[in-house]
PyMOL Python script that loads the backbone (N, CA, C, O; Angstrom):
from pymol import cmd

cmd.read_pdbstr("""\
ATOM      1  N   UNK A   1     272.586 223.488 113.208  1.00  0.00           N
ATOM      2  CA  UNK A   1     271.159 223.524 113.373  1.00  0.00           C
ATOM      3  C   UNK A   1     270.483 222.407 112.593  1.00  0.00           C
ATOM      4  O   UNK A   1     269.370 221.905 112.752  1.00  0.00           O
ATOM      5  N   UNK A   2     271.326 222.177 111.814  1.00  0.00           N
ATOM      6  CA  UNK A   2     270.764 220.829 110.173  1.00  0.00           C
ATOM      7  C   UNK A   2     270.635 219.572 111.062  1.00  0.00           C
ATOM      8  O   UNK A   2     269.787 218.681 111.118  1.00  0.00           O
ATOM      9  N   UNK A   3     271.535 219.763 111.591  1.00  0.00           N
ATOM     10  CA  UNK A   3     272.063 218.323 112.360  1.00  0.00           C
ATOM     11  C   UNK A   3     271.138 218.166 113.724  1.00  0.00           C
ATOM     12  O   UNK A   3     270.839 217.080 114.222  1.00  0.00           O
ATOM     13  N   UNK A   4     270.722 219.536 114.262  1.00  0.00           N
ATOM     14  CA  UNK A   4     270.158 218.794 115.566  1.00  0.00           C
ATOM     15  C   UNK A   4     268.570 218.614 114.987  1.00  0.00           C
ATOM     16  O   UNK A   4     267.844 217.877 115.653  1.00  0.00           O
ATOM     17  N   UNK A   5     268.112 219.133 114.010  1.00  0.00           N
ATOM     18  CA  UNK A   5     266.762 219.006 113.543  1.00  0.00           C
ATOM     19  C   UNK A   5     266.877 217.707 112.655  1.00  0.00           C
ATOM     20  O   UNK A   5     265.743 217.434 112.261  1.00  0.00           O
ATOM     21  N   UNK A   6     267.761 216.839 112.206  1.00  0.00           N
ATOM     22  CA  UNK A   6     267.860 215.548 111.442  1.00  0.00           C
ATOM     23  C   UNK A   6     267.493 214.765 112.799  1.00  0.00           C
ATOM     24  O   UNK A   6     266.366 214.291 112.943  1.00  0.00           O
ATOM     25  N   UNK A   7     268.483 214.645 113.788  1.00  0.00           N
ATOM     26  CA  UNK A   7     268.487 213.817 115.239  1.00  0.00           C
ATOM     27  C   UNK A   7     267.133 214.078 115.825  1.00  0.00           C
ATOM     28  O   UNK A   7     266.534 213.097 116.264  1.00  0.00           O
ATOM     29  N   UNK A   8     266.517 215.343 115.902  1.00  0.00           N
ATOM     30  CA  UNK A   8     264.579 215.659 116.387  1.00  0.00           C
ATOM     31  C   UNK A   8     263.788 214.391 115.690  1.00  0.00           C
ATOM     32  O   UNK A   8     263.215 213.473 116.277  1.00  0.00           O
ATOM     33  N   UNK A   9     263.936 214.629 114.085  1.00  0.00           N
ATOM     34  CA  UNK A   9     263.246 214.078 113.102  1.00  0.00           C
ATOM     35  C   UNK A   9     263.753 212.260 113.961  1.00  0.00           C
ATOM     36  O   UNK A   9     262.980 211.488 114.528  1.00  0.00           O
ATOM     37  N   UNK A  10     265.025 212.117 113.777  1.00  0.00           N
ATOM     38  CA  UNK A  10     264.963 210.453 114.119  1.00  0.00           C
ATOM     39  C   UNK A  10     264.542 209.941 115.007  1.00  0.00           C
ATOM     40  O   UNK A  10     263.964 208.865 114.852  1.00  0.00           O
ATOM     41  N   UNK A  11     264.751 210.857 117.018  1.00  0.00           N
ATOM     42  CA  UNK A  11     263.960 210.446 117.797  1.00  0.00           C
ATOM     43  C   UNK A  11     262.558 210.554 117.922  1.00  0.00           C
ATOM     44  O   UNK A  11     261.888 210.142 118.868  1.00  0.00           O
ATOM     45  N   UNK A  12     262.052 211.283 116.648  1.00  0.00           N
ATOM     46  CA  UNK A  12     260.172 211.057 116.210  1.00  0.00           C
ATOM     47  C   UNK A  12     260.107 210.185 116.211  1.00  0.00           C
ATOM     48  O   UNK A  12     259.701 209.475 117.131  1.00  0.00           O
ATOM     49  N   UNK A  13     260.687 209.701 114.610  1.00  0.00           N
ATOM     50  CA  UNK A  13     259.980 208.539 113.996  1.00  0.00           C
ATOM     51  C   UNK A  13     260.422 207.063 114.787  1.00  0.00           C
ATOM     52  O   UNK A  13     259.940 205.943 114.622  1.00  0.00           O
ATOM     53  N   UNK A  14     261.656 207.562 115.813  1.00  0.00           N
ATOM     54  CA  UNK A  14     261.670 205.951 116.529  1.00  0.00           C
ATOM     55  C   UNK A  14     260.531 206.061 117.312  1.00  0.00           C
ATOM     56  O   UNK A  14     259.667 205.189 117.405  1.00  0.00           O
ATOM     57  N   UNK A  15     260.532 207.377 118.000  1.00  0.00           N
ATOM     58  CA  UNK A  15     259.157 206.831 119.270  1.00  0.00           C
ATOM     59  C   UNK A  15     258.039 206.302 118.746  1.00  0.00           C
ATOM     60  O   UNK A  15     257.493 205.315 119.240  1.00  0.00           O
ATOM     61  N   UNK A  16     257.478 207.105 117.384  1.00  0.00           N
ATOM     62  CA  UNK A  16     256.084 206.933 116.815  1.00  0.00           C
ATOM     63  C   UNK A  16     256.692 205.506 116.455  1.00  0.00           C
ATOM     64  O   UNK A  16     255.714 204.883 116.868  1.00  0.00           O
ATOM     65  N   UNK A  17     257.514 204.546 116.023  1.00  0.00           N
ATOM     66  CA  UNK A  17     257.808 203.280 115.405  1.00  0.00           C
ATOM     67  C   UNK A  17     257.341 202.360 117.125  1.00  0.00           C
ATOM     68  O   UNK A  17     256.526 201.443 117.219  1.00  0.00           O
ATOM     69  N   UNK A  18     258.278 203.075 118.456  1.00  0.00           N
ATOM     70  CA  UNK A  18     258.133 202.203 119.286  1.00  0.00           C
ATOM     71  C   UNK A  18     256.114 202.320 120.138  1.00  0.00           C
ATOM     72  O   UNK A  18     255.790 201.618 121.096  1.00  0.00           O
ATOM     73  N   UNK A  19     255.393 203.074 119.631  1.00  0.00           N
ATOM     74  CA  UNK A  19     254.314 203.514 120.173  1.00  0.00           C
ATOM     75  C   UNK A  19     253.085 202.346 118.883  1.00  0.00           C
ATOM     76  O   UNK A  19     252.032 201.769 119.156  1.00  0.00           O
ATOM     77  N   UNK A  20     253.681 202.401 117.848  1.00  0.00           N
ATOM     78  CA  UNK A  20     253.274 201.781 116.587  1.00  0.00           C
ATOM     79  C   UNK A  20     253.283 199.942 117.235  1.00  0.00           C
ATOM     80  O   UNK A  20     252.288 199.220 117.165  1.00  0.00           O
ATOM     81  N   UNK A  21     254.097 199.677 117.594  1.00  0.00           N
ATOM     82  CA  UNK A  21     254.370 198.415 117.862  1.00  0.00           C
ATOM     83  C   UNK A  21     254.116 198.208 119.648  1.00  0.00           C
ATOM     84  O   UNK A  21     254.154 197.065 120.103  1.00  0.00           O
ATOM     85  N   UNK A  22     253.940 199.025 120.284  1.00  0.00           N
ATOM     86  CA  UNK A  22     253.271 198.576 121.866  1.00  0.00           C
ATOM     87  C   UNK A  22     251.777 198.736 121.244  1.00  0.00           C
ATOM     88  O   UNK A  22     251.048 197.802 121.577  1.00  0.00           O
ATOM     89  N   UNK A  23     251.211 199.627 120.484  1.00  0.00           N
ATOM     90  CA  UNK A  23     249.763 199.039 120.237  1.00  0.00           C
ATOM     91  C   UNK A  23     249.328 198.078 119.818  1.00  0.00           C
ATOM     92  O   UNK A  23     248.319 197.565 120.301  1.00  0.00           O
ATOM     93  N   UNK A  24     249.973 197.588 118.816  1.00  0.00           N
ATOM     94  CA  UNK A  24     249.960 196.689 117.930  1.00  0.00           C
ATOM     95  C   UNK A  24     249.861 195.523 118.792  1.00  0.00           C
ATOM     96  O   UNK A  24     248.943 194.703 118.777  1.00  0.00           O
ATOM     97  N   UNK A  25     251.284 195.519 119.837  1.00  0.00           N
ATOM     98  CA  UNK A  25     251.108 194.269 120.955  1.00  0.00           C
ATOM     99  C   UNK A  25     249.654 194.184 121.835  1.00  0.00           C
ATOM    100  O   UNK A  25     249.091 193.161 122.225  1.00  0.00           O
ATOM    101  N   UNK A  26     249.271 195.470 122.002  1.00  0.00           N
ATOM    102  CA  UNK A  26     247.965 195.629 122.884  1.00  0.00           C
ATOM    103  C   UNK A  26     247.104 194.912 122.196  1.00  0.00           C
ATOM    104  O   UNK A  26     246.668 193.917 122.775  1.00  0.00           O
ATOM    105  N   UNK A  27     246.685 195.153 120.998  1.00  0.00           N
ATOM    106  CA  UNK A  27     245.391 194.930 120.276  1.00  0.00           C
ATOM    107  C   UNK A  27     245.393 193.511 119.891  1.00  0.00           C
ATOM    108  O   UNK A  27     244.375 192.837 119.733  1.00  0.00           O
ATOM    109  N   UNK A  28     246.493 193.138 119.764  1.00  0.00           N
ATOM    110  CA  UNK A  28     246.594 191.198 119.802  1.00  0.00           C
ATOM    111  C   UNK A  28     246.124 190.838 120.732  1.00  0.00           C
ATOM    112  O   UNK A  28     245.043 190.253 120.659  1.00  0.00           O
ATOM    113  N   UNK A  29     246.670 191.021 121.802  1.00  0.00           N
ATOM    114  CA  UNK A  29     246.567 190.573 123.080  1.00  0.00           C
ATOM    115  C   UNK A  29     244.649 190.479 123.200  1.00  0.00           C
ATOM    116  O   UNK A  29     244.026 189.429 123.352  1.00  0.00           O
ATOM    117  N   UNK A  30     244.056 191.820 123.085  1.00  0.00           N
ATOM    118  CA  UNK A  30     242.807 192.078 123.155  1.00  0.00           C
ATOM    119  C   UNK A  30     242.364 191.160 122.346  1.00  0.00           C
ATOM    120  O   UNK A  30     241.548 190.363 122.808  1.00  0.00           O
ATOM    121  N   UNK A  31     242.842 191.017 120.750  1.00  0.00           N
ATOM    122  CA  UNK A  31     242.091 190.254 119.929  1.00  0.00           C
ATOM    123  C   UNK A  31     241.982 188.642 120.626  1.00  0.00           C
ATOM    124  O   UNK A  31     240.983 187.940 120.469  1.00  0.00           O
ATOM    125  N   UNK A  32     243.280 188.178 121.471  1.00  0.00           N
ATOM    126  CA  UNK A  32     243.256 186.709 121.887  1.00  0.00           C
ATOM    127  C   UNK A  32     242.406 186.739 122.794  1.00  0.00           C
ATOM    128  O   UNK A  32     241.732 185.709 122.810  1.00  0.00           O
ATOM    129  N   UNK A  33     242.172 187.386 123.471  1.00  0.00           N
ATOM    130  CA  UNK A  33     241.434 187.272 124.841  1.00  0.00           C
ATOM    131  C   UNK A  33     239.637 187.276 123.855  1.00  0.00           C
ATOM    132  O   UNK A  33     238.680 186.593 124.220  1.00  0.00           O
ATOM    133  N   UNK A  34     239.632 187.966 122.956  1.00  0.00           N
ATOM    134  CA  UNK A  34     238.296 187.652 122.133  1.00  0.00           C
ATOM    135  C   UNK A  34     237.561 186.609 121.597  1.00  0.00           C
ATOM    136  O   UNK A  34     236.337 186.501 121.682  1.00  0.00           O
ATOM    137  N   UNK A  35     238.460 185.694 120.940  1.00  0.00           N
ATOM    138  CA  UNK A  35     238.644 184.621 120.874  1.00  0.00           C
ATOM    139  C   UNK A  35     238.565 183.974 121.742  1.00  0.00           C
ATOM    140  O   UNK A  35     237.704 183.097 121.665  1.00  0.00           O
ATOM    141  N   UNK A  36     239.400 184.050 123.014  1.00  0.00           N
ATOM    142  CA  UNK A  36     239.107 182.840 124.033  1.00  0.00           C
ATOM    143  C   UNK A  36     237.599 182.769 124.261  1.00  0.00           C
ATOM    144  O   UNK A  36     236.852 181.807 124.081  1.00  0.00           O
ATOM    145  N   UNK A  37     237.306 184.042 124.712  1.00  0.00           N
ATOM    146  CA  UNK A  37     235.949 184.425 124.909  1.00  0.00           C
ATOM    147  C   UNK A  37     234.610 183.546 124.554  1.00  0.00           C
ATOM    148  O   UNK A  37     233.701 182.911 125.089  1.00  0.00           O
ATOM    149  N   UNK A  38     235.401 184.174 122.582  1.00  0.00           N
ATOM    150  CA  UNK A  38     234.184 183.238 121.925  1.00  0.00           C
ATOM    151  C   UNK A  38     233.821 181.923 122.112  1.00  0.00           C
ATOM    152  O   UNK A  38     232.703 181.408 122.099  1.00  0.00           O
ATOM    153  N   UNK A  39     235.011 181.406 122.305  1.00  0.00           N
ATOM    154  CA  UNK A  39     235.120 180.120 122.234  1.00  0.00           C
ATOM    155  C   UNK A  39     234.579 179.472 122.989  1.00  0.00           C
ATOM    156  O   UNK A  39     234.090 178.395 122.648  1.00  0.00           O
ATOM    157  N   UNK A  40     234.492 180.033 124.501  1.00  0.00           N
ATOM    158  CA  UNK A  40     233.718 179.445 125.579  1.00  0.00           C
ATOM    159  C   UNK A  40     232.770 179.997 125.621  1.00  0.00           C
ATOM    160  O   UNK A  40     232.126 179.686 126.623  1.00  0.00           O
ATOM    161  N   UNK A  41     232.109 181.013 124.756  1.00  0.00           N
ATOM    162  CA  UNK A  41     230.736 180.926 124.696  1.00  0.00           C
ATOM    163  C   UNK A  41     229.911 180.011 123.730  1.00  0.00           C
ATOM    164  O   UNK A  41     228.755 179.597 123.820  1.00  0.00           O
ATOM    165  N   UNK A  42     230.768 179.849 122.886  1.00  0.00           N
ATOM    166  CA  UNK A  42     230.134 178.711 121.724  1.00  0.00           C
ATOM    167  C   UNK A  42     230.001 177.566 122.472  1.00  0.00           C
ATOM    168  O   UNK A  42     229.023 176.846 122.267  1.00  0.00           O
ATOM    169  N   UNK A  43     230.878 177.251 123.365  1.00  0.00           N
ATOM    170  CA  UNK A  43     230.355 175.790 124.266  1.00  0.00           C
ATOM    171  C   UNK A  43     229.395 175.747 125.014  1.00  0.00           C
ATOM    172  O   UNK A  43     228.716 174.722 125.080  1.00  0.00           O
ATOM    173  N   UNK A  44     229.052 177.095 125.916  1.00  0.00           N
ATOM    174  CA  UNK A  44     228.423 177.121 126.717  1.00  0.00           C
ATOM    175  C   UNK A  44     227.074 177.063 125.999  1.00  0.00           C
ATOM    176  O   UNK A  44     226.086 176.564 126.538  1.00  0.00           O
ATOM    177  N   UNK A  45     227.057 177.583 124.780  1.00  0.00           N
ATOM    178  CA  UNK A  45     225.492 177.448 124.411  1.00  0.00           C
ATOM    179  C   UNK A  45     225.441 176.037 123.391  1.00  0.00           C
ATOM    180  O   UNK A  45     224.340 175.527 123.185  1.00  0.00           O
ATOM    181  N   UNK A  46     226.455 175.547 122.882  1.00  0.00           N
ATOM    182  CA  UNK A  46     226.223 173.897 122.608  1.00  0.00           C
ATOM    183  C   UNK A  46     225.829 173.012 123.625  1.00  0.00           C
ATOM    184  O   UNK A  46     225.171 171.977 123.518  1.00  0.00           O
ATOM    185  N   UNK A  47     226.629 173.892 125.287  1.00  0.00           N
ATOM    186  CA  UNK A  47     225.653 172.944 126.070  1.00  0.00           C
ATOM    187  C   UNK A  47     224.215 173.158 126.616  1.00  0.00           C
ATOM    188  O   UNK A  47     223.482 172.403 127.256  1.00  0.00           O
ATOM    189  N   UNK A  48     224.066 174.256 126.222  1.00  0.00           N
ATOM    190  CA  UNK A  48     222.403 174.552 126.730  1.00  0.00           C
ATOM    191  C   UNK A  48     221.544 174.201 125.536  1.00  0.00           C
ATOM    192  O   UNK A  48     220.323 174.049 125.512  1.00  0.00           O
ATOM    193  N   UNK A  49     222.143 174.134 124.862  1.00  0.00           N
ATOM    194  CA  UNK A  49     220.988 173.605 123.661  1.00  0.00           C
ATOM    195  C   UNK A  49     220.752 172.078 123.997  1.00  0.00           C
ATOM    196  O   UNK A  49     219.677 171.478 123.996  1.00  0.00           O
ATOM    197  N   UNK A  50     221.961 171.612 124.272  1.00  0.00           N
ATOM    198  CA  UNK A  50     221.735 170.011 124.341  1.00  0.00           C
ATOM    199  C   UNK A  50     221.098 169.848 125.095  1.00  0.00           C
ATOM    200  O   UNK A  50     220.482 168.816 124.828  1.00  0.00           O
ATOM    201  N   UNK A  51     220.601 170.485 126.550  1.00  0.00           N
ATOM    202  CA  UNK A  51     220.445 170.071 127.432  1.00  0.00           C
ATOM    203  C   UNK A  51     218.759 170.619 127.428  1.00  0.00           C
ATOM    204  O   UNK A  51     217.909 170.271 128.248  1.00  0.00           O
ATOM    205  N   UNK A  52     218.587 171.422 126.445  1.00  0.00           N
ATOM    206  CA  UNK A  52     216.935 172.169 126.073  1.00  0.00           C
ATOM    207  C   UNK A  52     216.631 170.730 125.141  1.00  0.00           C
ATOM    208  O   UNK A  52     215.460 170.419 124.924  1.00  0.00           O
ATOM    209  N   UNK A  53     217.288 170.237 124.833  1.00  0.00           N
ATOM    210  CA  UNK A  53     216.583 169.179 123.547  1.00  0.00           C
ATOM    211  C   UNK A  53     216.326 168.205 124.544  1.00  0.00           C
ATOM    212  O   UNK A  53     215.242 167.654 124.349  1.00  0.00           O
ATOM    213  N   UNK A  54     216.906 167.816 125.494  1.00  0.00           N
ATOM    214  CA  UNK A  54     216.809 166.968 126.426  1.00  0.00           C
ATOM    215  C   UNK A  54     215.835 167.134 127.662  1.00  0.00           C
ATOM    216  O   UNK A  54     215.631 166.358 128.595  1.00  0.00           O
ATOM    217  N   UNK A  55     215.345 168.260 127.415  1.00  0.00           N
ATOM    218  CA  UNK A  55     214.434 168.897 128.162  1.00  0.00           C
ATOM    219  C   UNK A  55     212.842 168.684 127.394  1.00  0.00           C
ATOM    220  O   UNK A  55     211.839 168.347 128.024  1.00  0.00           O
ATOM    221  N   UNK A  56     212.875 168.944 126.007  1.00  0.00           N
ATOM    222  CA  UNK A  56     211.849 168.631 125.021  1.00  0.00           C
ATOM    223  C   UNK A  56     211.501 167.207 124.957  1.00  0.00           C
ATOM    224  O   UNK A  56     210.414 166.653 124.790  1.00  0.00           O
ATOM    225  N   UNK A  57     212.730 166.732 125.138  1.00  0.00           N
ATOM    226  CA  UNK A  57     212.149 164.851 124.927  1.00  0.00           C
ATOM    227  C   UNK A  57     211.557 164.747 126.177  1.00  0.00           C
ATOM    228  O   UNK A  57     210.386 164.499 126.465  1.00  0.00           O
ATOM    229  N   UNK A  58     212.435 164.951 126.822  1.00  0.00           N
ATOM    230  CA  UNK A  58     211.035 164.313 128.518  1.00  0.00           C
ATOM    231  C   UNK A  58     210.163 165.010 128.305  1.00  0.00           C
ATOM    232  O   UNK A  58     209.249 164.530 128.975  1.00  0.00           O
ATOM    233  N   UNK A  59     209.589 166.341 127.523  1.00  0.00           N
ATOM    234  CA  UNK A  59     208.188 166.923 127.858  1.00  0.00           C
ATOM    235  C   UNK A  59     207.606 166.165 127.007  1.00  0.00           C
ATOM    236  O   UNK A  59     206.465 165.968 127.425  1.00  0.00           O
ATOM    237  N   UNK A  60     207.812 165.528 125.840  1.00  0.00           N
ATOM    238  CA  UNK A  60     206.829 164.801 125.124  1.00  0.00           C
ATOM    239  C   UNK A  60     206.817 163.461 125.442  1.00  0.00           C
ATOM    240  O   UNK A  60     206.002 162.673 124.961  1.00  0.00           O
ATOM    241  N   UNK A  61     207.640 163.175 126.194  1.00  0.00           N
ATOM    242  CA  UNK A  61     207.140 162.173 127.460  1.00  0.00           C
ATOM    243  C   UNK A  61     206.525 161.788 128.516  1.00  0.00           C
ATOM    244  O   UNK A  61     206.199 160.634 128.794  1.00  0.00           O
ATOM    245  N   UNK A  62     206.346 162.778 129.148  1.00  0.00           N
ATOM    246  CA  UNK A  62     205.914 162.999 130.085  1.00  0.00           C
ATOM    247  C   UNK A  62     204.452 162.912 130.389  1.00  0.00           C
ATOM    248  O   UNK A  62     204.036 162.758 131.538  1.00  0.00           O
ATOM    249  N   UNK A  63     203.610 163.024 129.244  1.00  0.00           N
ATOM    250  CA  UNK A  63     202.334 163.044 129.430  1.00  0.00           C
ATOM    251  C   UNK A  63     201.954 161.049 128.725  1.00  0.00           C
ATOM    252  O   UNK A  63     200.800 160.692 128.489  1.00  0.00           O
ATOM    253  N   UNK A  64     202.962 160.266 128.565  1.00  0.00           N
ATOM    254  CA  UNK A  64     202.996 158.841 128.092  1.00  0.00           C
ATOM    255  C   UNK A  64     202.346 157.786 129.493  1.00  0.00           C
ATOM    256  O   UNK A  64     202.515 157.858 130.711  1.00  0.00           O
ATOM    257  N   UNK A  65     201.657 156.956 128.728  1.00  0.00           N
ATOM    258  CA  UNK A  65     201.553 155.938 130.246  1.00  0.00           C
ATOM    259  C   UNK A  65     202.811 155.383 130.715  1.00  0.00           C
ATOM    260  O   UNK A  65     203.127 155.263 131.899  1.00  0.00           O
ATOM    261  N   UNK A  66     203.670 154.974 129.470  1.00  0.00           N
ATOM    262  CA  UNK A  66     204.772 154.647 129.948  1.00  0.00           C
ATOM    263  C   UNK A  66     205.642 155.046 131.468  1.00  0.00           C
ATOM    264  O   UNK A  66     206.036 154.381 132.427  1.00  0.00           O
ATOM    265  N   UNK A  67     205.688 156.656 131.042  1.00  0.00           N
ATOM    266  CA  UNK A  67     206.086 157.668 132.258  1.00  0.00           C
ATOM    267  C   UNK A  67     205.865 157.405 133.375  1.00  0.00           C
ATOM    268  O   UNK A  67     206.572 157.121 134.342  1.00  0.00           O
ATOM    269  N   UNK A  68     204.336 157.562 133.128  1.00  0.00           N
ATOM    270  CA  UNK A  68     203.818 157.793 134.441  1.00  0.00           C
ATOM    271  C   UNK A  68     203.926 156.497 134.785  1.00  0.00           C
ATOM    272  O   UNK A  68     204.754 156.595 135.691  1.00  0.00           O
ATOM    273  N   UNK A  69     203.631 155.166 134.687  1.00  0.00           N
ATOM    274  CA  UNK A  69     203.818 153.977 135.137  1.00  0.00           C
ATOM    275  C   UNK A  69     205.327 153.517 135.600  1.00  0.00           C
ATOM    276  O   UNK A  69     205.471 152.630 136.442  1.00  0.00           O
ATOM    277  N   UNK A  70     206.420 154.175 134.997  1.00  0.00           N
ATOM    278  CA  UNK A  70     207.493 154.588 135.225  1.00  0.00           C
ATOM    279  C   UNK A  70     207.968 154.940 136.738  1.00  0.00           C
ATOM    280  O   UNK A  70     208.649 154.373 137.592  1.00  0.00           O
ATOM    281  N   UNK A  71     207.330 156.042 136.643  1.00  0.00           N
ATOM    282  CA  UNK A  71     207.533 157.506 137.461  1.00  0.00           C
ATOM    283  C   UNK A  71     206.731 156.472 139.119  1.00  0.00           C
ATOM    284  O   UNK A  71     207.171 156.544 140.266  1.00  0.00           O
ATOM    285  N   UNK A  72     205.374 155.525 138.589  1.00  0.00           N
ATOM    286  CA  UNK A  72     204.730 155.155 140.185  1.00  0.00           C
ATOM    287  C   UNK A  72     205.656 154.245 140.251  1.00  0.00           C
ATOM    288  O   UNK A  72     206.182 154.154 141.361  1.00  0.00           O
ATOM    289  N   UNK A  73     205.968 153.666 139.589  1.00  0.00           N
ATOM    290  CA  UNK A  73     206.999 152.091 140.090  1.00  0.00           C
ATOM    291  C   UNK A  73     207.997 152.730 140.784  1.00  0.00           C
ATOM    292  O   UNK A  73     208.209 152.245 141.896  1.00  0.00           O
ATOM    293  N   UNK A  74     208.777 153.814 140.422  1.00  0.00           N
ATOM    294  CA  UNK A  74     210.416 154.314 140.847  1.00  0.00           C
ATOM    295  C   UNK A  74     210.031 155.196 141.870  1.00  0.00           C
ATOM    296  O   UNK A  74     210.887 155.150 142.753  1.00  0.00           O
ATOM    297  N   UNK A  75     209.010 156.079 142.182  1.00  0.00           N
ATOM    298  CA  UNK A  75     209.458 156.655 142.990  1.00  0.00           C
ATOM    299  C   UNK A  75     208.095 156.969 144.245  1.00  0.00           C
ATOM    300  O   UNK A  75     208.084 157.717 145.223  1.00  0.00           O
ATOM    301  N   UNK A  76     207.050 156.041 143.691  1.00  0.00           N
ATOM    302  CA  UNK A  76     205.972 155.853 144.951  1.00  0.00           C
ATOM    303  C   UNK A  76     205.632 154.909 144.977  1.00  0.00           C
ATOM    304  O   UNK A  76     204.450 154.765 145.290  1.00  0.00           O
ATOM    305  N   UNK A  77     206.775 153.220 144.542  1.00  0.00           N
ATOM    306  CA  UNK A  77     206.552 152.093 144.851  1.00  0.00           C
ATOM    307  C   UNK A  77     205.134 151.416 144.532  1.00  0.00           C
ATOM    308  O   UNK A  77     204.481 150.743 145.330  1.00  0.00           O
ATOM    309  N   UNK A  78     204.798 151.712 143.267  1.00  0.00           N
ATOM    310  CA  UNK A  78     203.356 151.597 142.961  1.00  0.00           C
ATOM    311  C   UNK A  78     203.362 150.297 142.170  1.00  0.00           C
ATOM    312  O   UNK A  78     204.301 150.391 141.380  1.00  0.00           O
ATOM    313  N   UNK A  79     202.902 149.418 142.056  1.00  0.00           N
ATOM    314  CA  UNK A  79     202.746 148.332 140.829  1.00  0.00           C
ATOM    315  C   UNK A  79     201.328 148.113 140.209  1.00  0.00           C
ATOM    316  O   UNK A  79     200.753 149.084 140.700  1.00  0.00           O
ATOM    317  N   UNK A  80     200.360 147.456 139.430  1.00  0.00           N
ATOM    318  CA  UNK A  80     199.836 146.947 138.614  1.00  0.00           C
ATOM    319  C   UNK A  80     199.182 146.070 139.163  1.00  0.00           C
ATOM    320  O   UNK A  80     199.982 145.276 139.659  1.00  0.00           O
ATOM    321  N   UNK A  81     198.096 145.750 139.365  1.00  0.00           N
ATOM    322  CA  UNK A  81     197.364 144.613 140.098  1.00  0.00           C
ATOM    323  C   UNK A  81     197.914 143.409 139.412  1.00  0.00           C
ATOM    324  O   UNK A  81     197.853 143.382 138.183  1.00  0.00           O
ATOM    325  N   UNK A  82     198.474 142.355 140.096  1.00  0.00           N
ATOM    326  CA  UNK A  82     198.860 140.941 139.939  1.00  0.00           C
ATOM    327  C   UNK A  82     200.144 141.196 139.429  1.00  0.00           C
ATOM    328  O   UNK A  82     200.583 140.166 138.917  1.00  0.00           O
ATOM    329  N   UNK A  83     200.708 141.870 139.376  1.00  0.00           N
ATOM    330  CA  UNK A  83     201.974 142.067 139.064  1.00  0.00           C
ATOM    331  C   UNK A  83     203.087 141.675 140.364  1.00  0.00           C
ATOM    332  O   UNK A  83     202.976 142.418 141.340  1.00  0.00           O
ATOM    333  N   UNK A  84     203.829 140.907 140.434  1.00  0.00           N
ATOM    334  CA  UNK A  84     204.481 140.203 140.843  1.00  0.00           C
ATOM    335  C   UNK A  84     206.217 141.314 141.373  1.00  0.00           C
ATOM    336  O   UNK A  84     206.681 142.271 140.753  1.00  0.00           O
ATOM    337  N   UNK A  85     206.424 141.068 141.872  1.00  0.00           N
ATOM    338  CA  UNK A  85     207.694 141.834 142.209  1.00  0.00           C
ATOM    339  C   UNK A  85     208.618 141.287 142.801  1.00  0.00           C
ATOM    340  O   UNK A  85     208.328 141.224 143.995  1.00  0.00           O
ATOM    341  N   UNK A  86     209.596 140.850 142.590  1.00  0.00           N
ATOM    342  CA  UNK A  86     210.742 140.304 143.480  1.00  0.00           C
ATOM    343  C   UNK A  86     211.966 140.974 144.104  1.00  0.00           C
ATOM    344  O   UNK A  86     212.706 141.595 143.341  1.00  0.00           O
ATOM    345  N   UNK A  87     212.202 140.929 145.135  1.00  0.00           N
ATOM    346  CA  UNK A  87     213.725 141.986 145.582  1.00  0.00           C
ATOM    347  C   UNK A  87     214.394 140.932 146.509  1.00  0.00           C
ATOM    348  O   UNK A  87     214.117 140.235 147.485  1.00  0.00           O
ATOM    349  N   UNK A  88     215.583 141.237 145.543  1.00  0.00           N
ATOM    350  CA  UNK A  88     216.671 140.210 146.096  1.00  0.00           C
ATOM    351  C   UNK A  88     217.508 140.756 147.577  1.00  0.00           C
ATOM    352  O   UNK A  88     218.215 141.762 147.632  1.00  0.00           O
ATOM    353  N   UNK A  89     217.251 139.918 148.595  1.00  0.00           N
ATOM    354  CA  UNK A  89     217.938 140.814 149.926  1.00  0.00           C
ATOM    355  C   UNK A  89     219.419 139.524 149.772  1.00  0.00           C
ATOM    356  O   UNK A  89     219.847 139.092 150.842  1.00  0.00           O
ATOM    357  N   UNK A  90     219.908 139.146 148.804  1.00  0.00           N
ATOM    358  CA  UNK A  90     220.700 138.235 149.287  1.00  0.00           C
ATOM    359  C   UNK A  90     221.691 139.378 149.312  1.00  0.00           C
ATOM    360  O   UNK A  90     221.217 140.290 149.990  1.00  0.00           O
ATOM    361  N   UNK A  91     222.967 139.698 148.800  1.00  0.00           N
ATOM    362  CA  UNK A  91     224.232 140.534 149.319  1.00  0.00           C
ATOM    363  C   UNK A  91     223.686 141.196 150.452  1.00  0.00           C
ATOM    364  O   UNK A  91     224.389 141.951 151.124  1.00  0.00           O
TER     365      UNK A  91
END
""", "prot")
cmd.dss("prot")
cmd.show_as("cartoon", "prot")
cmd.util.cbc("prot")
cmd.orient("prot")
């Protein structure tokens, strides 16, 4: 009876040893995938920030003569009285 309750006791403590170590594998696993996570969220908002700062500079641009004199030359072909313009059709 000594003997089959020693052999009970050993196939415990192996299962609880092999149940100890499949969690253990689980919760890594979980922890890496956390990490990855983070990681591409930390980029994703290094790139939205960059791209908000880049958003701030043209707004305090935007109201410049520069801009707007800019903005008529490029994209409603506007020029400056006596202002001269040349376009090369040679190629």
């Amino acid at each position: 009876m000594k003997k089959r309750k020693k052999i009970y006791i050993k196939i415990l403590i192996i299962l609880i040893g092999i149940y100890v170590v499949i969690t253990l594998i689980n919760q890594q696993k979980t922890l890496n995938e956390y990490k990855r996570t983070s990681k591409n969220l930390e980029y994703q908002i290094a790139e939205q920030e960059k791209k908000q700062k880049e958003l701030n500079d043209k707004k305090e641009k935007v109201g410049s003569l520069e801009f707007i004199e800019d903005t008529a030359r490029e994209k409603l072909d506007m020029y400056l009285p006596n202002e001269r313009v040349y376009l090369d059709k040679g190629n």
